[in-house]
N, C-alpha and C positions, 0 to 999 in steps of 0.2 A: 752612783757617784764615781765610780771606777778606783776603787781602793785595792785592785785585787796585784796588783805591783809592790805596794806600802802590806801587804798582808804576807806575801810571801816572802820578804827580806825579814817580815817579824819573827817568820817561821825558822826561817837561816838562823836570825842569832839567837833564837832558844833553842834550836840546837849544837849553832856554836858554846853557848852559855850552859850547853846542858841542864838544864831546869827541866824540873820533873813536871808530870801533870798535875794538877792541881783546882783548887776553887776558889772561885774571886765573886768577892761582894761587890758590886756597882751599880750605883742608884738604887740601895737596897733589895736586891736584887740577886740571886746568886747564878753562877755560869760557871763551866765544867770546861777546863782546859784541858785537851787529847791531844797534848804531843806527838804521839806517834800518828794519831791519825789526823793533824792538824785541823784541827776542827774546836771550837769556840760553842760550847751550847747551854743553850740557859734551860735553867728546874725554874719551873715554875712553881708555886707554893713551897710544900716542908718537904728539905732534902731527902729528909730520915723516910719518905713514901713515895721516892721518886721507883721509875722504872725505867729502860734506855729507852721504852717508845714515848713517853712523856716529856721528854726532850726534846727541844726545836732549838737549830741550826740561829746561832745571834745573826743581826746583820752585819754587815760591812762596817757600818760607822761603830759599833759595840765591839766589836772584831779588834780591831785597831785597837784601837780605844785600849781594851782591858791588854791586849799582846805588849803597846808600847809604854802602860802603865806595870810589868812584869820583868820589860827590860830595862827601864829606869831605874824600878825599884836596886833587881842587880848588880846594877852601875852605882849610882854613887847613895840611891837609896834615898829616901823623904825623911827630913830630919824639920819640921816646922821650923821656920824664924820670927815667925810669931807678926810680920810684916804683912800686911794686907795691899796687895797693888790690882789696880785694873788691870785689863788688854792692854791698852794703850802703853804700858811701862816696860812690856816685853819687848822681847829684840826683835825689831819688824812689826810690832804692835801698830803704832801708829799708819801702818802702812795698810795694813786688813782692817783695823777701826772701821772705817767707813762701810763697809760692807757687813759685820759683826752686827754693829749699829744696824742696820737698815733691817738684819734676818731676824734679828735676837731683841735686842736694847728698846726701841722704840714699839716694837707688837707687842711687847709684854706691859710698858710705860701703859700704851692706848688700850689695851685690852684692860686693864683693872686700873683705870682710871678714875671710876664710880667706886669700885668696892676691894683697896687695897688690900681687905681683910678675905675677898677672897682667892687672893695669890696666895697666901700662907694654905689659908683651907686645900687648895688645890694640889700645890707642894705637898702636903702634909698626905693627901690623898692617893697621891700616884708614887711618893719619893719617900727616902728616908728626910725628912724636912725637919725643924724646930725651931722658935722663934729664938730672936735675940736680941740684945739693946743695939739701940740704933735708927736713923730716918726714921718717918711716919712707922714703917713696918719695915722690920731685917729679919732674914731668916738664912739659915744656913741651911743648905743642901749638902749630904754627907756621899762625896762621889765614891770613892774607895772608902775603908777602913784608914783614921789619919788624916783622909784628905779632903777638906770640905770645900763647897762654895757659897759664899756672901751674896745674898741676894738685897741690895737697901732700894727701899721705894718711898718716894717724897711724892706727898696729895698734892696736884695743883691747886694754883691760888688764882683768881681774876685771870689775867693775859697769862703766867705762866702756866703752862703744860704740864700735866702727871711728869714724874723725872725717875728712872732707874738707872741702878749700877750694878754692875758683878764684879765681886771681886776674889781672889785669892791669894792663901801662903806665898810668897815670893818666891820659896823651897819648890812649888812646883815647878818653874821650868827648870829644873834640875833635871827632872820626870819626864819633861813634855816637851815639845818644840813649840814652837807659839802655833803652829798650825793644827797639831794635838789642841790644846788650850783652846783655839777658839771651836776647834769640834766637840769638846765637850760641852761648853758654855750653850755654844747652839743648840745639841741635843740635851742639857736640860731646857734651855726654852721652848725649844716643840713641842714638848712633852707636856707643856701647859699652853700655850700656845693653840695648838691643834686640839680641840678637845672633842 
């Protein structure tokens, strides 16, 4: 995807930020930040047995991802507002919709169509996931520690079509830029999507 421009200004300001190394949960998930050696690497299974060859290098969009959710936190920090918004209500939202829509929203809609019940199974499978009230099926996906994402899925009926939404805290673009935002969204739908 060519992130390696957005990877290295992350690296600038956790060293302007001085922020130490440290360990980040995402998507249930945990990854090893090496400051000094700038370097993003994810344990696999239980921290407490890792070893450094067990380790493998995150990718580019994980990369990101956790660097510009460490420089957010930093700055003004994730205080929930307890507000739920889509894409769409971000700054420029309306503008990436369409494309968000076409990668993410509508493959996840047509892909569990038939068996809404298994989007959560899936979620639940690959992700830190849990159901919750709401549509046919809502589930929230726990991307950070604090920071969740709203998945709602409405069954079609006759002419209308399966329908999905993601949503999240409005506190997140505190965090994220809306182009953050819709990489994360995206790379939770891959991740079920792609199976």
């Amino acid at each position: 995807m060519g992130y390696e421009i957005s990877i290295n200004l992350a690296w600038r300001e956790l060293d302007r930020l001085k922020l130490p190394g440290c360990t980040v949960c995402f998507l249930g998930e945990h990854y090893l930040i090496d400051v000094i050696g700038r370097q993003v690497k994810h344990h696999p299974g239980k921290l407490a047995s890792q070893t450094e060859a067990d380790l493998t290098e995150a990718d580019q969009t994980e990369t990101v991802l956790i660097l510009h959710y460490l420089i957010g936190l930093a700055g003004e920090g994730f205080r929930p507002s307890h507000e739920w918004i889509s894409f769409k209500e971000t700054v420029g939202g309306k503008l990436f919709w369409p494309a968000l829509e076409k990668r993410a929203i509508k493959p996840l809609a047509l892909r569990f169509q038939q068996d809404p019940e298994g989007l959560l199974l899936a979620l639940q499978e690959k992700l830190a996931a849990r159901r919750v009230d709401g549509a046919d099926v809502a589930i929230e996906v726990i991307a950070f520690p604090d920071i969740c994402i709203r998945m709602l899925f409405w069954k079609g009926e006759g002419d209308l079509p399966a329908a999905m939404s993601m949503l999240f805290d409005r506190a997140l673009t505190g965090v994220y830029c809306t182009e953050d935002v819709a990489a994360l969204l995206l790379e939770i739908a891959e991740m079920v999507i792609i199976d």
